[in-house]
C-alpha positions, 0 to 999 in steps of 0.5 A, a space after each residue: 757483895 761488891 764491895 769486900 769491906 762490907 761485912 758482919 759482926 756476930 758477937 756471944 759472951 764468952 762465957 757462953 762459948 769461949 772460942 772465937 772464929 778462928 778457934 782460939 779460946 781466951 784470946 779476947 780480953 773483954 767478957 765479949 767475943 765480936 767475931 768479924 766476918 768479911 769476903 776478901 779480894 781473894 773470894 776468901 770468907 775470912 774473920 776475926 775476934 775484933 775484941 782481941 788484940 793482934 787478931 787479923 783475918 784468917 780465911 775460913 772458905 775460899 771460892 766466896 764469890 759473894 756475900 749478902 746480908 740483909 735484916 729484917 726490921 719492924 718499921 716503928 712508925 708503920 708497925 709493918 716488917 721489912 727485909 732492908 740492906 745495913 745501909 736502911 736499917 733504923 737501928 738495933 733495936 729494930 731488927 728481929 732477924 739477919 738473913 745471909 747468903 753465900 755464892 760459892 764457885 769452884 776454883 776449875 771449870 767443869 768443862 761443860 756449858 749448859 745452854 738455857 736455863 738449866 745452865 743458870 744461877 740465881 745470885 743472892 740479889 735475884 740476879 742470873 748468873 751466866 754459865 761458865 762451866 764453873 759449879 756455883 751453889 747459893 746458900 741462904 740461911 735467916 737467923 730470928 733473934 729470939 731476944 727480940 721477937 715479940 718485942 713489937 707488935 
């Protein structure tokens, strides 16, 4: 993610599960915990209960060098599935999955430099990531939302 305002928003009755992101219990006023996750400047993943007051974000992992999602929708007018960046979405309703991807790199080198292909990453978007000495992993996970499978079609 380039630009470390954009993030996502995972909300749960609290009743369900009273803890937020950052482990508090009943901080939230409302019978609904959002829990807001974001990459800040400092390559940190941080969060936050944006239900409760005087929460701020606190970092959960640090060494984030990017953070991606995307969400898989039915098109209404084609009935066809397709993976779509939030900026495409047509609404809430249509999405029936989120996949998210994390790029993780350690803070040191590790002092060697692979050459070739053996020495590369693939980033969240497909992109090769040079080597740099730097141990870099990529962790991709797509959640169904179970509520709307099978809603269209």
């Amino acid at each position: 993610m380039s630009n470390p305002s954009e993030g996502l928003v995972l909300s749960h009755l609290a009743g369900a599960d009273p803890f937020d992101c950052q482990g508090n219990s009943g901080a939230s006023p409302s019978a609904l915990i959002s829990n807001s996750f974001k990459r800040s400047t400092n390559k940190e993943l941080t969060c936050k209960d944006i239900n409760a007051s005087g929460s701020s974000y606190q970092a959960l992992a640090e060494g984030v060098e990017d953070l991606q999602t995307r969400f898989a929708q039915v098109n209404p007018v084609l009935n066809t599935l397709q993976w779509v960046n939030a900026a495409e979405v047509f609404g809430p309703v249509h999405i029936v999955a989120i996949e998210v991807c994390v790029r993780l790199v350690s803070t040191i080198r590790l002092g060697v430099t692979v050459k070739g292909s053996m020495g590369s990453t693939i980033g969240c978007n497909g992109e090769t990531i040079s080597a740099d000495g730097k141990l870099r992993r990529v962790f991709r996970r797509v959640m169904a939302l179970r509520n709307r499978l099978g809603a269209y079609g």
